[in-house]
C-alpha positions, 0 to 999 in steps of 0.5 A: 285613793284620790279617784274612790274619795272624789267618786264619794264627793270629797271637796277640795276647799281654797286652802288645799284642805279636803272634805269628806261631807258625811251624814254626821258631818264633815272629816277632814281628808289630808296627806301623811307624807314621809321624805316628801312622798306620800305614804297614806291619807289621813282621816280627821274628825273634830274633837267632841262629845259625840260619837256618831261622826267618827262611827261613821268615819270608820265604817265609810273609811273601811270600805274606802279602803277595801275598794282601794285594796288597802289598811284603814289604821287607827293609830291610837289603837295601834291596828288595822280597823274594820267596819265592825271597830268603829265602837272600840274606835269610838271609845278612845275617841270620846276618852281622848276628847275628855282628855282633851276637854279636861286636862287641856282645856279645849273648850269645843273638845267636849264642853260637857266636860266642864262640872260645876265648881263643888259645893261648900268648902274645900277639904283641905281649908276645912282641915287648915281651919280646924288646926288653927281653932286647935291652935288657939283652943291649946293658948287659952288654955296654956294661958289660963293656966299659966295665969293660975299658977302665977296668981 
């Protein structure tokens, strides 16, 4: 694998990572290791709200992994992958960079993701609001009444 990825110009930088540069931009190649041997290699895409890199990333990381005679997997879908997965690949990509964006707050996941606050006030101070005008419509009434009849 390590020949087919530096035939393909994978660059090793300082910090032992590697980079596979693509036309869509960088993936980030490293090691799966299990009880110290390694067992795979490890394609990373930045989490964004674009598609077009991971597209990429699996249509170059399948035929890698024909060349090489193995199993390009994605683990969140849970199978092996094609060149023709790279949409449903997609897909979950971009579902867990909202995810990400939204829910964890990873600004640089998708920063799309951030609506603008709503308008107006919110629903639940606008029925706190109208109960406590409820309540102080049933005092004076109760109050002019009791007046009445005490007068």
């Amino acid at each position: 694998m390590d020949a087919l990825l530096s035939e393909r110009g994978v660059l090793a930088r300082p910090d032992g990572q590697r980079i596979w540069r693509l036309k869509s931009g960088d993936v980030e190649v490293g090691l799966v290791r299990e009880n110290g041997e390694v067992i795979a290699t490890e394609l990373r895409v930045p989490l964004s709200d674009k598609t077009e890199l991971v597209r990429e990333a699996v249509e170059e990381g399948a035929t890698l992994a024909t060349a090489a005679e193995a199993r390009l997997i994605d683990p969140q879908l849970g199978r092996s992958l094609t060149a023709n997965d790279s949409g449903a690949v997609a897909d979950q990509f971009l579902r867990t960079a909202r995810y990400a964006g939204e829910m964890m707050g990873v600004s640089e996941a998708v920063a799309a993701s951030y609506a603008a606050p709503p308008e107006g006030m919110p629903v639940g101070f606008k029925v706190l609001l109208a109960l406590a005008g409820g309540g102080f419509l049933l005092y004076l009434l109760v109050s002019s009444l009791l007046e009445k009849l005490g007068g």
